[in-house]
C-alpha positions as protocol buffer text, in pm:
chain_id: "A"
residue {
  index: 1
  type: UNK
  ca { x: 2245 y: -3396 z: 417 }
}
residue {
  index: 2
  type: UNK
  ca { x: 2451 y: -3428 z: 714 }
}
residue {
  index: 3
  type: UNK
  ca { x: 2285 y: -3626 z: 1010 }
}
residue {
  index: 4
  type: UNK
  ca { x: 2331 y: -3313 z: 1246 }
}
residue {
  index: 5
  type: UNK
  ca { x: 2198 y: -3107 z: 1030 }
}
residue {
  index: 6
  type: UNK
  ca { x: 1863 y: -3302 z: 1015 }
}
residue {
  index: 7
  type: UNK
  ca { x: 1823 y: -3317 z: 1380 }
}
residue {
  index: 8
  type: UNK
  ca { x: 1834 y: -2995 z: 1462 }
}
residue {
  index: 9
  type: UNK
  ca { x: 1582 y: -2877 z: 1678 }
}
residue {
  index: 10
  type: UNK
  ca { x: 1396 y: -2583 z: 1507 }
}
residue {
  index: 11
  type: UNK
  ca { x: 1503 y: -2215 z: 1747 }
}
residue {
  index: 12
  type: UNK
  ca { x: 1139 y: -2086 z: 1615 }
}
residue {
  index: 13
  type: UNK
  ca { x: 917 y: -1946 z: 1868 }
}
residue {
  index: 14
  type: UNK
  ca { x: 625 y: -2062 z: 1720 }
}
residue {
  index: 15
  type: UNK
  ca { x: 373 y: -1919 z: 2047 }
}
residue {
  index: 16
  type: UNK
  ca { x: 474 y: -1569 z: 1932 }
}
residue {
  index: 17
  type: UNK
  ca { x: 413 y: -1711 z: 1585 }
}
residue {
  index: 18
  type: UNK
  ca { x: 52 y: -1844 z: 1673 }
}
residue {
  index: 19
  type: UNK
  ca { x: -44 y: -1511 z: 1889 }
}
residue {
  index: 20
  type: UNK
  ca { x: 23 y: -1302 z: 1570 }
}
residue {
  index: 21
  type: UNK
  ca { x: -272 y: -1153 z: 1412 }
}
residue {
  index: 22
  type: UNK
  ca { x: -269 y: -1041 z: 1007 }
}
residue {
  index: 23
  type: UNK
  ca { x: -165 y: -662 z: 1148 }
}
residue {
  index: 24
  type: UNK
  ca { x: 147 y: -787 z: 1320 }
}
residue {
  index: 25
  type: UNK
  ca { x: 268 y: -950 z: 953 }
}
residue {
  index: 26
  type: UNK
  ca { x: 462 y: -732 z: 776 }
}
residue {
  index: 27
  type: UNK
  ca { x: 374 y: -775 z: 395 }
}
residue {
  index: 28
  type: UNK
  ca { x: 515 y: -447 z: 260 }
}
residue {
  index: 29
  type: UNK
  ca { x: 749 y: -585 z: 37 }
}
residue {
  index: 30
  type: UNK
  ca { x: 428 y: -777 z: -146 }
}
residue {
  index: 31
  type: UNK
  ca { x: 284 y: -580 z: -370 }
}
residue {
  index: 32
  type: UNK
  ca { x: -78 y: -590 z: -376 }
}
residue {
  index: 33
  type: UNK
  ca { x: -289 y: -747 z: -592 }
}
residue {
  index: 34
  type: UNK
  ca { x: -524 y: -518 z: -829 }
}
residue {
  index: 35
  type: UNK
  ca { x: -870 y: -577 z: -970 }
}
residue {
  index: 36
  type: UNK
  ca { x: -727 y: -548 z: -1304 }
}
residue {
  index: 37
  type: UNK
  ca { x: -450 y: -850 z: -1185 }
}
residue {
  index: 38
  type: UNK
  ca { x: -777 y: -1073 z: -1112 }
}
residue {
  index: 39
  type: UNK
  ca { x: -1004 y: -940 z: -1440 }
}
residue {
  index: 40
  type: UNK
  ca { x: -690 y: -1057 z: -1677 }
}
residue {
  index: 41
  type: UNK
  ca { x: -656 y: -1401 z: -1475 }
}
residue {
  index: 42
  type: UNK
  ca { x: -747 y: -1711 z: -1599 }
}
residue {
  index: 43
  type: UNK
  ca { x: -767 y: -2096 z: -1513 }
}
residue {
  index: 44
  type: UNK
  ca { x: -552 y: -2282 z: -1722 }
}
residue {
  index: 45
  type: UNK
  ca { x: -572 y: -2650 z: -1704 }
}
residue {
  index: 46
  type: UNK
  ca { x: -295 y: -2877 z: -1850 }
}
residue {
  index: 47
  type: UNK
  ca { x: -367 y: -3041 z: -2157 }
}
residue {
  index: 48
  type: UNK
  ca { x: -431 y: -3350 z: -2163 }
}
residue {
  index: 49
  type: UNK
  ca { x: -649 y: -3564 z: -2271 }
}
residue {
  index: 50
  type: UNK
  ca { x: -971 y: -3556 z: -2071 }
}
residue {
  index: 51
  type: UNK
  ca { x: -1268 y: -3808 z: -2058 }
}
residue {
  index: 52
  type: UNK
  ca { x: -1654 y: -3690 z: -2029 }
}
residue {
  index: 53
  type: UNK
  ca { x: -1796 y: -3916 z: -1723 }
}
residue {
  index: 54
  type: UNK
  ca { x: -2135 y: -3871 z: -1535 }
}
residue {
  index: 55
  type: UNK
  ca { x: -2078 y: -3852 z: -1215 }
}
residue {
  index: 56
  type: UNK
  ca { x: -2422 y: -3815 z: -923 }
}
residue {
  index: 57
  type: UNK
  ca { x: -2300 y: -3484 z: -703 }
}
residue {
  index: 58
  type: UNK
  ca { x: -2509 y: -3315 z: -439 }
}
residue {
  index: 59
  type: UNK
  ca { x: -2739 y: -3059 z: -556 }
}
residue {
  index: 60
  type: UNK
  ca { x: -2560 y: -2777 z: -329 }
}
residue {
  index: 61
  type: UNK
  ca { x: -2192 y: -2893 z: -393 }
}
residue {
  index: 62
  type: UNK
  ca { x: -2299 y: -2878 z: -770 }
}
residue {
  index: 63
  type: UNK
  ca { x: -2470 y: -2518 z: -706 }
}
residue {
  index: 64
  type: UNK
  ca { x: -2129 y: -2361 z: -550 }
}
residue {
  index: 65
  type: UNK
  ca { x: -1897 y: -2492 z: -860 }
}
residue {
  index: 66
  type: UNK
  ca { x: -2204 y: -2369 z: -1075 }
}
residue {
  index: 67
  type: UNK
  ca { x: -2225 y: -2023 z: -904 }
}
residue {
  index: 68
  type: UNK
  ca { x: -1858 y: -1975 z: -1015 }
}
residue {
  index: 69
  type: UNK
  ca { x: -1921 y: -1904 z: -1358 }
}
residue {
  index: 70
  type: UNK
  ca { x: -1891 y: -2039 z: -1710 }
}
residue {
  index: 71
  type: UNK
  ca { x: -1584 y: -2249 z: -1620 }
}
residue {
  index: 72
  type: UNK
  ca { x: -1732 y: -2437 z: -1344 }
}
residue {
  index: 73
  type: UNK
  ca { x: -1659 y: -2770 z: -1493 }
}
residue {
  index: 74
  type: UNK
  ca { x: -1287 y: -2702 z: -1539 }
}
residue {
  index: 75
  type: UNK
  ca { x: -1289 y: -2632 z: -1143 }
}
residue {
  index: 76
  type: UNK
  ca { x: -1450 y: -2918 z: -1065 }
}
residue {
  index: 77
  type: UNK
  ca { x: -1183 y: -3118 z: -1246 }
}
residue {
  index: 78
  type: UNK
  ca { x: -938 y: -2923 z: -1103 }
}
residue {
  index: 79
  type: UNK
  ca { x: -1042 y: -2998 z: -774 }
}
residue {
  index: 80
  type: UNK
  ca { x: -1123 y: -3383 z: -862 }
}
residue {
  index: 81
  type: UNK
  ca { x: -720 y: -3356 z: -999 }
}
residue {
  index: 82
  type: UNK
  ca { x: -589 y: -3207 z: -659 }
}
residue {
  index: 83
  type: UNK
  ca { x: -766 y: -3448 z: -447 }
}
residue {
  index: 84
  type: UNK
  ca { x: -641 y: -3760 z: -653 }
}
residue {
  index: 85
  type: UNK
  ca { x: -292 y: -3609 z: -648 }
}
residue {
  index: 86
  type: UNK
  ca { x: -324 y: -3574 z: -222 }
}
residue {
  index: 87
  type: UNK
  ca { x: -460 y: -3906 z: -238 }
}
residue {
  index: 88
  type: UNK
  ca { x: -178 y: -4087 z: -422 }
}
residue {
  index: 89
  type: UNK
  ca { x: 111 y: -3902 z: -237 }
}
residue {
  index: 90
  type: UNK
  ca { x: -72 y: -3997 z: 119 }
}
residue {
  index: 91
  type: UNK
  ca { x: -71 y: -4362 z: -29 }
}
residue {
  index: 92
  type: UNK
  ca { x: 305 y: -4350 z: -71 }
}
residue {
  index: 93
  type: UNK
  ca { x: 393 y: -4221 z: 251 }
}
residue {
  index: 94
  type: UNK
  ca { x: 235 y: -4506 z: 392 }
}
residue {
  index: 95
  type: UNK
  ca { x: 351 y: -4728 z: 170 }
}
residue {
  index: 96
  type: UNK
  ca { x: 743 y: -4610 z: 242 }
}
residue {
  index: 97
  type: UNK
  ca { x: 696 y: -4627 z: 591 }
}
């Protein structure tokens, strides 16, 4: 990219953008989302090949995931996934800096 380009300064009015409440958003071009959308969805986890480890967890941490249903585990690996993936690209800004 061009130099100028990149150091623009951004023409946003982002007050007026933080004083906005949910009524002031227009979102009529977003179709809403219907209880059968959410009754057909479904988790779907890459796959690879995945390892069975023991791991000590809080009793109420483990009682939310739990309280999610049958596929509890495969959110809790989801979120172990996204935090590792955070983790490593935090790791590389620092490391390019």
């Amino acid at each position: 990219m061009k130099e100028e380009i990149m150091s623009n300064t951004s023409r946003t009015n982002w007050a007026k953008i933080d004083a906005m409440t949910d009524d002031d958003i227009d979102t009529s071009d977003i179709p809403p989302l219907t209880d059968e959308f959410f009754s057909k969805a479904k988790l779907r986890m890459p796959s690879h090949p995945i390892s069975t480890v023991a791991v000590r967890i809080d009793s109420e941490t483990l009682e939310w995931f739990q309280s999610k249903g049958e596929e509890s585990e495969q959110h809790m690996a989801a979120a172990l996934k996204i935090y590792a993936a955070a983790q490593q690209t935090a790791a590389g800004m620092f490391r390019s800096v």
